[in-house]
Structures are given as C-alpha cells and as structure tokens.
N, C-alpha and C positions, 0 to 999 in steps of 0.2 A: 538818274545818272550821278555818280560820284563827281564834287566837283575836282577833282585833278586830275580826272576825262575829258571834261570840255572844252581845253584845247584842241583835245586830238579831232572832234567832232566838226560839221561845217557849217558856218551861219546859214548856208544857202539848203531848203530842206529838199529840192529837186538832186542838191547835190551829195548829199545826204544819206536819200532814196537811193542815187545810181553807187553811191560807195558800199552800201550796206549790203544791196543785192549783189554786187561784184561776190564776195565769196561763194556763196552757193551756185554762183552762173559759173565762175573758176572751178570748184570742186567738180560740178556733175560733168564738165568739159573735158575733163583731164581724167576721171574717172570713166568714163565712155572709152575715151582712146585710151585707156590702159586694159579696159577690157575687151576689147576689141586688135589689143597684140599691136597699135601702134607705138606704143611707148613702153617702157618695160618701168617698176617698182620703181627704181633711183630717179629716172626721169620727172614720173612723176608727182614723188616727195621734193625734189630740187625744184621743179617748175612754180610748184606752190609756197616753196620757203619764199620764192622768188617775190610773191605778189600778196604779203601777208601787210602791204601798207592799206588794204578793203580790209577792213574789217565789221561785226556786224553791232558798233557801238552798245546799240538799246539791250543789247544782251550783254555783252564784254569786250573788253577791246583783245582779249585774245581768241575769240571766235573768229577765225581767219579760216580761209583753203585750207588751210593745213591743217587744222582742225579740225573741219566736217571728213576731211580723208580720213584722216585720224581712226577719228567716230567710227566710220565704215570697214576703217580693214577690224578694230578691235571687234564692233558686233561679227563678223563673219567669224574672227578667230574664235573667240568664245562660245561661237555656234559649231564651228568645225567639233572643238570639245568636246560641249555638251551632246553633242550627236554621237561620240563617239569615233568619227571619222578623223581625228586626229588625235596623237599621242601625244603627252607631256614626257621628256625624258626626265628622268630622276633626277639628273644631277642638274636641274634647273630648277629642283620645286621651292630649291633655299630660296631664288634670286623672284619666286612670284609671292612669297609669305616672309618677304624679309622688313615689309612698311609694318605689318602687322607685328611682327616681331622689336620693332620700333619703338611704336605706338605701346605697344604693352612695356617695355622699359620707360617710357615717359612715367607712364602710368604711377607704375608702381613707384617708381623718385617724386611724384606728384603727392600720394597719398600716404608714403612711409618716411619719407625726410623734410620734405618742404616744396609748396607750390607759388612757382615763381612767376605762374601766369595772373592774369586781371583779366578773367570771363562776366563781361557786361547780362547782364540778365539772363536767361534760363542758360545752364548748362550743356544742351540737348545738342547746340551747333560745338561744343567740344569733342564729344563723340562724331558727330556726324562729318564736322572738317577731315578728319582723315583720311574718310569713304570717298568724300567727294576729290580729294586730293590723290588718291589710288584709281581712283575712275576716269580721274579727268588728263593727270600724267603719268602717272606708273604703266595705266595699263595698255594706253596706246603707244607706246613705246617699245616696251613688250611686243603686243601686235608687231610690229612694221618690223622688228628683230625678226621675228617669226617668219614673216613677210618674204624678208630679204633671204633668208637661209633657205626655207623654201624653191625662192628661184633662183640659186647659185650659179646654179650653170648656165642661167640667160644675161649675167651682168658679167661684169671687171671691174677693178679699177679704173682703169684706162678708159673704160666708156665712161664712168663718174667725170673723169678729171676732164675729157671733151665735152661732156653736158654742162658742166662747169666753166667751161673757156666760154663757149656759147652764151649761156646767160650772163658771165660780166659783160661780155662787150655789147649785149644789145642792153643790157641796166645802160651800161658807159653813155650809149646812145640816149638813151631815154633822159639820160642824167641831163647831158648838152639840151636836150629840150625842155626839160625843167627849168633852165637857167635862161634859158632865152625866152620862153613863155613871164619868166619871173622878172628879170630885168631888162627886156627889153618889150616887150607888149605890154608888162605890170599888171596881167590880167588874172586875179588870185581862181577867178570859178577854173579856168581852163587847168590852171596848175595842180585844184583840188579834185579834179576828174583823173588828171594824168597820177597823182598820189601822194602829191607833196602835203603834208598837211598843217594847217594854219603856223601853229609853233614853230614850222622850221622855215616861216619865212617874214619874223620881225627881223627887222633892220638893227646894228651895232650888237646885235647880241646870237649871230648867227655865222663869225667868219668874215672875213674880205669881203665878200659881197656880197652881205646881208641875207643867205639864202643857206640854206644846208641842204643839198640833192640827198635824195634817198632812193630815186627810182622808183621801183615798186616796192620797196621793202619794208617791213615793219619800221624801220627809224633809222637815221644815218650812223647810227653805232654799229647795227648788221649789217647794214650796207657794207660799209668798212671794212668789217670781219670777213665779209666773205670777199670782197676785192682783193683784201690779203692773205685769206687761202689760195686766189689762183696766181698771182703776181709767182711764186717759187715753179710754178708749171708752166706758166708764159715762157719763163725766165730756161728752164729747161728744155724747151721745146724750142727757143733758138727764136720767138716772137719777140722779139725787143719792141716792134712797135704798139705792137698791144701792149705790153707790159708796160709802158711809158702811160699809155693813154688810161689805162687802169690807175696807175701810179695819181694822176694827177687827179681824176676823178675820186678818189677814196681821197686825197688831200683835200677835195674841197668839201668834204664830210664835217670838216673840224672836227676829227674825233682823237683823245689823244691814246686810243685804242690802236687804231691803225699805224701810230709811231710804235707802239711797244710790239705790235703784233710784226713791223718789219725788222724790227733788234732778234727778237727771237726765233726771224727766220735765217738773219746772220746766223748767230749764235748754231743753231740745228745743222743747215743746209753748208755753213762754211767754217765756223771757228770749232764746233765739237764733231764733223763729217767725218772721221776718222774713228769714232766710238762705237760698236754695231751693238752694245746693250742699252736696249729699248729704255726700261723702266730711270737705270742708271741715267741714261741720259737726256731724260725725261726732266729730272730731277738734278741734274748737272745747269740744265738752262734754265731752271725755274731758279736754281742759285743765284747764277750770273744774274737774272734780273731784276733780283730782289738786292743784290749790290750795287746795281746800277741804280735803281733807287734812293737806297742808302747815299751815296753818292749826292743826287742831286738835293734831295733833304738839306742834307749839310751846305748844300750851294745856295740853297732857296733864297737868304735874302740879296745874296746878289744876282741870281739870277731874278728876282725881285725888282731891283735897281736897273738892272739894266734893260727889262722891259717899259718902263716907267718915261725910260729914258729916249728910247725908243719903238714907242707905241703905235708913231704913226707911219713905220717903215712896215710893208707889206710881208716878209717874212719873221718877223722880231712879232706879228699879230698874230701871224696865222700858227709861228711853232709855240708862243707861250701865253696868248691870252689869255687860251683855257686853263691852260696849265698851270700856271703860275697863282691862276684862283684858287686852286685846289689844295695850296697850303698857307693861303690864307688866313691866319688867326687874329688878325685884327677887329672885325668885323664880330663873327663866329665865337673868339675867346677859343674855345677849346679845342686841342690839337687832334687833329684827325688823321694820326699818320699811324701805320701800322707797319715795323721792320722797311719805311722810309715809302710807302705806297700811300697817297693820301688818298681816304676811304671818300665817296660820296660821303655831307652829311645828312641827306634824306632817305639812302639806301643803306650801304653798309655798316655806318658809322653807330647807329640804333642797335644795328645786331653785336657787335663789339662791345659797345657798352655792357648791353643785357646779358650776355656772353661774361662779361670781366665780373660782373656784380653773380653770378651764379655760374661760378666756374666746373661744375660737377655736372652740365649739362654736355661740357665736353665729350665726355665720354657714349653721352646718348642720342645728344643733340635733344633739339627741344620737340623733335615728334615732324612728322607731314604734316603739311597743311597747317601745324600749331601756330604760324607766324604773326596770326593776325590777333592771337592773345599777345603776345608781349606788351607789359605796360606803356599805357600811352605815353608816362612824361619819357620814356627815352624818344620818342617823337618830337620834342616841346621847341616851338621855335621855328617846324618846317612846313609843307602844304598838308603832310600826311596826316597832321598831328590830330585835327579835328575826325579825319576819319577812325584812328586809332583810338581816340576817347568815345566814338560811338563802336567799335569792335568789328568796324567794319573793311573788310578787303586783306586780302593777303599781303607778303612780301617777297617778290622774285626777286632774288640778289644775280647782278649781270654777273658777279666773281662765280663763275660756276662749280668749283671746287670747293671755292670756304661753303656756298650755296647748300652742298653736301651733308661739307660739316656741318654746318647750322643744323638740317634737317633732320640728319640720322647719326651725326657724332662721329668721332674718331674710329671706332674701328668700322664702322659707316662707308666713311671716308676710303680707308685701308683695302675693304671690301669691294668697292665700285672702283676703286685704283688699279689692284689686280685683275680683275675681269675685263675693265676694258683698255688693256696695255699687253693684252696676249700678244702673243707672232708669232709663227709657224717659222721653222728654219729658212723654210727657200725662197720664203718672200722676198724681194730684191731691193736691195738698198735702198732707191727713192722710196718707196714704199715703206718703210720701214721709218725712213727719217719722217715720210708725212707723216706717220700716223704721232712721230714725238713730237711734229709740229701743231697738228691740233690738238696735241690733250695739252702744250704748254700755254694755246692761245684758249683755249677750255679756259684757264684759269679768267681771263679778261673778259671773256666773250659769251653770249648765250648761241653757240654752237654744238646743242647737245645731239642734233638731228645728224650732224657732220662724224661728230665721236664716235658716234654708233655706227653708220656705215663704214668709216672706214675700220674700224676696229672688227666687225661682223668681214669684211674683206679680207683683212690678212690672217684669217683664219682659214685651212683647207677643213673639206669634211673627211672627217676619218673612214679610214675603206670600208669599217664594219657597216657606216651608215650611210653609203653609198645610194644602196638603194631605194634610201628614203628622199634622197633630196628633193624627188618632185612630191612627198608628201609633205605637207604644213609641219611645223617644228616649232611648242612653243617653247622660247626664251626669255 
C-alpha cells in the first residue's frame, strides 16, 4: 500500500474487512434491483456515487461501487458490440479513438522534439499506462453514456433531481450521526463502519469541531459538491427547510469548494438568469469567478491579518482557516496562485509548473494516464514526492477542466467543451441553467458522473433514431 493511502485505511482489521467488502455487497445490491426494473440507470449510478467512502484499499482507493458497476455495464457493452447486437453510430467513432489519437500526439512530440517525462526503469508501463487509463476511465464512461441513451425514455431530469433531493437529505442525516458518534460517544470504530475515515477526524485541523462529515462519500469535498448541486433544487422546489439543513451540513465539510460552488450558483441561477446561451454563459460565470479570485489575491494579506486576529471567533475559522492557508507563501516560498486561484501545492501546483517548464504540451497535453511520469522534483517538498521518485501512482487533478487540459491539451479541452455543453432548443430554462451550473462547478469538483448525465439529458433523440432508443447506443 502506498503510503499517502494509509490514512484512508483503518487501524482496526475487522474494520477493515467490513469496509472493503461494502463495495461489492453495494455493487451486486443495487445491481440486482436494477435488473430486476426496481430502480432505473440514474438511480443506480447516484446511489453508488453515494457510498464510494467503501472502498476496496488492498486494491485502490478508487475501486468503489461505482466502479465494479462501472466494470459491468462496460463488459456488457463491449459484449453487445462484439456480438454484433449493437451498433456504434459513426459520428461517435471520433469520441471512442480520440485517447488514442492523444497518445500518438504525445508520442510523436516525445520522439521528434523533446521528452519531458522521467520514466523510472523499463519503458513498457509508458505504453501500457494509456491502456490502462482508456480501460479504467474512458471506457466505462463511455459505457454508462451508452447506458443512459439506451433508456431514455425510462428517466428525466426531474426523476435525477428527486433521486438527488433523497440522497442529500439522508447523507444530511447520516452526517448528524457522524458527529454525534464523533463527538459525543468519541468512539472512532463505530464512526469507521458508518464512513468517516480516520483523516477526517484529527482534532484542530478538521474545522470547528475537529471532524469533517462525509456521509458516505468518497471525502467531504464530494460530499460538498454534491450538497451544492441540490441546494438550487431545494431552493426551487420551495424546500427552504431542507435547503438550510443541506446548507449547514456541507458547511461543516470545511471545504472551501462549497463556498465557490454557492458564488456560482448566484452568479447562474440569479445574477446571469437572463442569458439563455449555454456555452456563453458557461464561460460568462467562469469570468466572474476567476475575478472574484483576482479580488481576493490582492486582499490576501489582509484578509491574512484579519484572520490572525480573529482565529478564535467560530466564523472568522470556519470561513478562512482553510482559506487563507492557501495563499500562504511564507512557509511554502513559492507562489501558487494561478489568475488569483491558489492551486493545491501537492495536486495542481506540480502540474503548472511541469506545464510552464514545457509549454508546447499545451496543445497536446501530456497524453492519458502519462501523469505519473512527470518528473519527480516538481513533487519536492510534498507526501507525493517519494512516490513520484519511484514512478509510482497517478495524478487526478480535482480542477476537472484544467484535469482535461493536462490530459489531452487545448484542443482536448475545446473538444470535451463542445460536446458536453450541447442543448436542444426546448429544453426549459432550469434545465439549461443546471446544466451551466455543473459544467462551471466541473471546474472545482470531481463531478464528472453528474456532467454526463445531465448533458446526455438535455439532448432529445432525433426522430430518424427514434426507433433505436431501446436499442444500446455507444457513445
């Protein structure tokens, strides 16, 4: 086991045991009653984002439910193909050969101008990283696209956005029991069975009260992201009191994801509601927020000061603790701000660098999967670092847009931007505005499962292919 997994794991091995098998008892669960017509496709893909804080360590910490589903709609779909029983349309074959199309641009800027990776002994995991990288997220992505278009006419929106309200408010709950199992029983096993896990429950470095609730989720960052996808549908829906009790549960996340991600549902749902082009104002609120950054950069060392000042008042902790670390240079030395956004320095700040020192990958990105070549010393200094000097493990960047860029480059980028920022005319307003709300909170969040369905939703199928809907469709 890597060690910057160890935390996520649990000293207790019974505990361990019962975390590790949760995924595959979650998957075949939910996979039963899916095929059994109790729960349809969206159901449950969401049920499982839901409960990705099991995971199955000794393997990875991203082998979750939502993986082995994954696993399982991708083998069927590539079985439907290979059997012939279902059709690739044309105008998709770009979007299944386009890693590969990638990869061979790396390639060839690798061997004809200059190779800017550091591949530790045999070359053979440089080839093979891609594959693995195409197999493990290209293509069940792909799949559950396919998936979803498939059974069009047995989803909505609307059923999304109620399966949605449903799971925040029993997370909500599960939250409130986290925190009462945490600080008031103080009993760590009970909290690592319910999902909390060890790291998010040291003392002075976890929020007000020493605990960060996650629910069931992979980590209080998602947690967050999704409590602030449904707060604009609470909010719609005329639920103030849920919306409050969400509100305050994603507060005590300490993430300072959940403040940006409710700026930009201002900005979408009330300051730019008035603009009905998608992409335009996609890109209108990605402005604003990159100003609003800008902005507080330039405020940093007062608002520096004035945290300092007031560190031990419970709101002055909980709005800039984290916050205010993050443009910290004293410590660190070198400035991690990017257009006034201060970059993680163990996640994104590495890739910038690597990025600024070989600026010609812009255009290609450094390849799938290639992340885990990048030279070690832009690691130097962090937990990564020692794994990066052995070549070991990848890099998911949470910015899921730069994440793009990195991967596959600007026109990359350009590529996945168009495609999933489509919308049909008659889609209706809320609908339209969500869909500008998750591809701007895209930028902040690892909400790729969200982008896809609602982007696969506000597309109609065209009458010619009407009659394929109930057959398989891959995308």
């Amino acid at each position: 086991m890597e060690p910057i997994y160890m935390d996520v794991r649990s000293h207790y091995l019974f505990v361990e045991i019962f975390r590790e098998s949760m995924p595959l008892v979650i998957a075949t669960v939910l996979l039963t009653a899916y095929y059994r017509k109790r729960i349809n496709i969206l159901e449950m893909l969401l049920y499982a984002f839901a409960t990705e804080a099991y995971t199955v360590m000794t393997i990875g910490p991203t082998f979750n439910a939502s993986f082995f589903i994954a696993l399982f709609i991708s083998i069927d779909q590539c079985y439907q193909v290979l059997s012939g029983r279902q059709p690739i349309r044309q105008e998709y074959l770009f979007v299944l050969v386009f890693p590969l199309i990638s990869q061979i641009l790396v390639m060839m800027v690798t061997q004809l101008y200059e190779d800017p990776f550091s591949i530790q002994g045999s070359t053979t995991s440089y080839y093979l990283r891609p594959l693995y990288f195409y197999l493990k997220n290209y293509i069940p992505l792909l799949a559950i696209g396919a998936r979803i278009l498939r059974e069009r006419d047995t989803i909505s929106f609307e059923q999304m956005l109620a399966t949605m309200k449903k799971i925040a408010l029993f997370a909500c709950a599960l939250g409130v029991v986290q925190l009462f199992v945490q600080l008031v029983l103080k009993n760590d096993i009970l909290s690592e069975l319910l999902g909390l896990q060890q790291r998010y429950m040291l003392e002075d470095i976890n929020g007000l009260l020493g605990v960060r609730v996650q629910a069931l989720f992979g980590e209080p960052k998602v947690f967050c992201a999704f409590l602030s996808l449904t707060i604009p549908v609470f909010l719609r829906d005329r639920e103030y009191k849920s919306a409050f009790l969400v509100f305050l549960m994603a507060a005590q996340t300490s993430s300072q994801t959940f403040w940006i991600n409710l700026f930009a549902a201002f900005i979408v749902f009330v300051l730019l509601k008035p603009i009905y082009r998608v992409r335009f104002k996609i890109l209108a609120s990605l402005s604003l927020i990159v100003g609003l950054f800008l902005l507080i950069a330039s405020a940093k060392d007062f608002l520096m000061k004035y945290y300092l000042e007031n560190r031990d008042q419970p709101v002055a902790r909980m709005l800039l603790e984290r916050s205010v670390s993050r443009y910290d240079t004293q410590y660190w030395q070198e400035d991690n701000q990017v257009l006034g956004i201060p970059l993680q320095r163990d996640m994104e700040l590495p890739i910038v660098d690597f990025l600024k020192d070989h600026p010609y990958l812009l255009l290609t990105g450094y390849g799938p999967g290639n992340s885990s070549f990048i030279p070690s010393q832009y690691f130097s200094g962090q937990l990564r670092y020692m794994n990066a000097m052995e070549g070991v493990g990848g890099h998911n960047l949470n910015m899921r847009w730069f994440y793009i860029l990195a991967e596959f480059g600007i026109f990359g980028l350009i590529f996945f931007f168009l495609l999933l920022t489509r919308v049909e005319r008659e889609i209706p307003l809320f609908q339209r505005n969500y869909l500008v709300y998750i591809s701007v909170c895209f930028f902040f969040s690892q909400i790729d499962l969200f982008l896809l369905i609602v982007a696969l939703l506000c597309l109609s199928v065209p009458e010619e292919d009407e009659e394929l809907v109930h057959e398989p469709l891959l995308t």
